[in-house]
N, C-alpha and C positions, 0 to 999 in steps of 0.2 A: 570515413574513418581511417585508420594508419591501417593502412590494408597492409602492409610490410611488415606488421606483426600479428597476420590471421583476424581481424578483425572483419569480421561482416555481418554482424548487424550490433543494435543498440546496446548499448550497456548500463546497465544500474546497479553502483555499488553502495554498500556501506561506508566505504574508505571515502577518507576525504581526498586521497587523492589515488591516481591510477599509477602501478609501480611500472617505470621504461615507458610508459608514453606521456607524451608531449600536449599539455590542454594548450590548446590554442587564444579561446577567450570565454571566457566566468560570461554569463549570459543575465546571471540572476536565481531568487528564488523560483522555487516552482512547486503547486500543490495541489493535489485534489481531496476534495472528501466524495465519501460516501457513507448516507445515512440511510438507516431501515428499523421498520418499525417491526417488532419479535409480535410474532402471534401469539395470541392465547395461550392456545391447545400446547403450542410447544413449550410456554414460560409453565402450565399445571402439569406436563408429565418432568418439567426439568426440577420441578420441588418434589417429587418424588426421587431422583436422583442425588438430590442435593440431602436427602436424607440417610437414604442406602448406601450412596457411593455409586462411582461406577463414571462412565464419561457419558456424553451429552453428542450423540451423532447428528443429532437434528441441529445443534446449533454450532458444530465444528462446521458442516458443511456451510450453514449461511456463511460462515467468518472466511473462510477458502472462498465462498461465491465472491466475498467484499473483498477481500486479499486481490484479486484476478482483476477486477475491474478496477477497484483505485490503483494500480498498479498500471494498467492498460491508461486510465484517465491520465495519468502523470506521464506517462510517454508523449502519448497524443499532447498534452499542451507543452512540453520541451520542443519535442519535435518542430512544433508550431513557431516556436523562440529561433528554430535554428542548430537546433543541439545536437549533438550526435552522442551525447553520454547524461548520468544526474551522475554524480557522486554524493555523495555527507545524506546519502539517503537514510529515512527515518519513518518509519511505520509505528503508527499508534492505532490503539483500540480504546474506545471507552463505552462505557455504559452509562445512558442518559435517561431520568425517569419523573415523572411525578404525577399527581394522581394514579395510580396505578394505574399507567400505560410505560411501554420500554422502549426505546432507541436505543439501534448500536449503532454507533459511529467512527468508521476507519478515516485515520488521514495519513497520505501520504505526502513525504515533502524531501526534498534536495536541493541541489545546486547544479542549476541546468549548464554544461559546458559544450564546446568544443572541440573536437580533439582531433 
């Protein structure tokens, strides 16, 4: 990385681009998911939540667990490209379901470069 500007270790921004430094070469997309299936127990105390009010701990922390690891998965396969940055990074969440069972699903994705 431009080690002339404190750079040492990886970077991932939202920006499409890095302000003062220099990308070398656009590598490509880059993505990971991560999908999990919500347990029971946790979707019947969050309708009581979803009643009262109040926040949902049990399922902030799965979303922090999926945050950490698509995040780590999208390094690991830049990395693999060659990249020493993503930029135009983009995190999503969604909620997948039918017959009554629930998926959340994170995706992470950018533009693996290097700089």
């Amino acid at each position: 990385m431009a080690e002339k500007k404190g750079f040492d270790k990886f970077l991932m921004v939202t920006a499409p681009l890095l302000d003062g430094v220099e990308i070398h070469e656009y590598l490509g997309p880059v993505v990971a998911r991560d999908v999990r299936a919500v347990n029971i127990v946790r979707d019947f105390f969050t309708g009581f939540r979803d009643i009262f009010g109040g926040r949902s701990a049990s399922y902030q922390e799965v979303i922090d667990d999926m945050y950490r690891e698509v995040l780590g998965e999208l390094r690991q396969r830049a990395e693999t490209m060659g990249a020493t940055a993503v930029i135009a990074l983009r995190l999503d969440f969604e909620s997948i379901g039918s017959k009554g069972k629930s998926l959340l699903m994170a995706t992470a994705q950018g533009t693996a470069v290097r700089v």
